[in-house]
C-alpha positions in Angstrom: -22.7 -15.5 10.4 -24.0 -16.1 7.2 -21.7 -16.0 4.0 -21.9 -15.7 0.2 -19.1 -17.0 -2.1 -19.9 -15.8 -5.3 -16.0 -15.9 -6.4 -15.1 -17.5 -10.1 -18.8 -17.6 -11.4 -18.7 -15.0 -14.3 -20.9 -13.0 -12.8 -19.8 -10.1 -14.4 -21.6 -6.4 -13.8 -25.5 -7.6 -14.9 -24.9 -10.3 -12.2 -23.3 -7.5 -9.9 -26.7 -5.6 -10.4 -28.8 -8.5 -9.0 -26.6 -9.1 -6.2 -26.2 -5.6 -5.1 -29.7 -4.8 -5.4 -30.6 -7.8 -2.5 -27.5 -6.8 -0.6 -29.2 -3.3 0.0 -32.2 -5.0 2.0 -30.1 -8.3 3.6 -29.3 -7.7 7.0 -27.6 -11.3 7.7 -25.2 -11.8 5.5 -21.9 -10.8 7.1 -19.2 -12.2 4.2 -18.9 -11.8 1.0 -17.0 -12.6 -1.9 -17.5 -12.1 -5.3 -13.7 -12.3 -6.7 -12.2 -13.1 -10.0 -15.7 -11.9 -11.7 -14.6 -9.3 -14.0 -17.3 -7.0 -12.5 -15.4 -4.3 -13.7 -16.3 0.1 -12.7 -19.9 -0.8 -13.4 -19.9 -3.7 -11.1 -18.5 -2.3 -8.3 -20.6 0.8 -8.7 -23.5 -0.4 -8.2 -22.1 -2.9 -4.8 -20.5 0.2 -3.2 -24.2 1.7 -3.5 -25.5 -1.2 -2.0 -22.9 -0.7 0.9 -23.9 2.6 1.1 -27.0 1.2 3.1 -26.1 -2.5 4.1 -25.5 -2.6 8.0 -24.7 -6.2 8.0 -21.6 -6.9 5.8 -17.9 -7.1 7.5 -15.6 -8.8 5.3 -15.7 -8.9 1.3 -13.6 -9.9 -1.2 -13.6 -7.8 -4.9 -9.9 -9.1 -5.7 -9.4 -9.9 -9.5 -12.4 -7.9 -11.1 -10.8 -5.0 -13.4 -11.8 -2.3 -10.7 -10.0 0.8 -12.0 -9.6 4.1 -9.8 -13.1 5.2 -11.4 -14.8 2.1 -9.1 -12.3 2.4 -6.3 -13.4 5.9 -6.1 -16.7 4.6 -5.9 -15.7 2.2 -2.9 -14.6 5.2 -0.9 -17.6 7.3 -0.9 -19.3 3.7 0.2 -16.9 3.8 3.0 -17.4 7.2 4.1 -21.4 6.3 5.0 -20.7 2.2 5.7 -19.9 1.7 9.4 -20.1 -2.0 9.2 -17.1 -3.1 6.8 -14.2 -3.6 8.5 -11.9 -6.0 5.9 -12.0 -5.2 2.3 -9.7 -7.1 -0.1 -8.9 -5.9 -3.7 -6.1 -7.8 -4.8 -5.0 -8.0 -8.1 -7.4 -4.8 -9.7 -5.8 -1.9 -11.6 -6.5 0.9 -9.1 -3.8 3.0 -9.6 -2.2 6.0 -7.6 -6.0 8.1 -7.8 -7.9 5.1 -6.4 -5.5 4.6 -3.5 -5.7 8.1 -2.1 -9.3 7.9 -2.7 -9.3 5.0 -0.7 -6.1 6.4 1.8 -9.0 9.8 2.2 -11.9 7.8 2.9 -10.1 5.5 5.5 -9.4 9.3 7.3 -13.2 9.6 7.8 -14.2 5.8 8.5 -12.7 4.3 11.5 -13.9 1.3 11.3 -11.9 -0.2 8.7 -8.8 -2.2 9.9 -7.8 -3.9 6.8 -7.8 -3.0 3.5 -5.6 -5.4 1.3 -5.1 -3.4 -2.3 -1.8 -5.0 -4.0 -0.5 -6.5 -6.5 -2.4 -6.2 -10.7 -3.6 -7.8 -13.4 
């Protein structure tokens, strides 16, 4: 099992890009948690994409980045195709009503999931 704590490093939506971009080809990381780094819609964009095709990654951890419904949107057409994730945290983002049934549809179609923690705000 091979993890990557990312969390509290500023990494912001450039850093996102980088990450996300390696993610798509990794196929040992399992973990991953890139909290608190105000990665914002943009960020989390282009990491859902990466999920689209990463077959490795279980767990991660997006809590405290300024996701709005715009990137949890983008989360649940990652979870439609991603058969791998099965505990997603995103604690203390500003999803709103639209991003939770986005997320409530997708978790219709992906079975896989069993624990998607979104409470709590900034």
């Amino acid at each position: 099992m091979a993890n990557i704590n990312l969390r509290g490093n500023g990494i912001g939506a450039e850093g996102t890009s980088s990450f996300a971009a390696a993610l798509k080809v990794n196929t040992t990381v399992t973990e991953v948690d890139v909290g608190s780094n105000n990665i914002g819609d943009e960020g989390v964009s282009m990491l859902a994409y990466a999920l689209k095709v990463n077959r490795s990654v279980t767990n991660i951890n997006i809590g405290g980045n300024q996701i709005s419904a715009e990137g949890a949107s983008a989360l649940a057409d990652a979870l439609i195709v991603n058969t791998s994730v099965t505990s997603m945290n995103l604690r203390y983002n500003i999803i709103g009503d639209e991003g939770a049934m986005a997320l409530a549809d997708a978790l219709k179609v992906n079975t896989v999931v069993f624990m998607l923690v979104s409470m709590g705000c900034d």
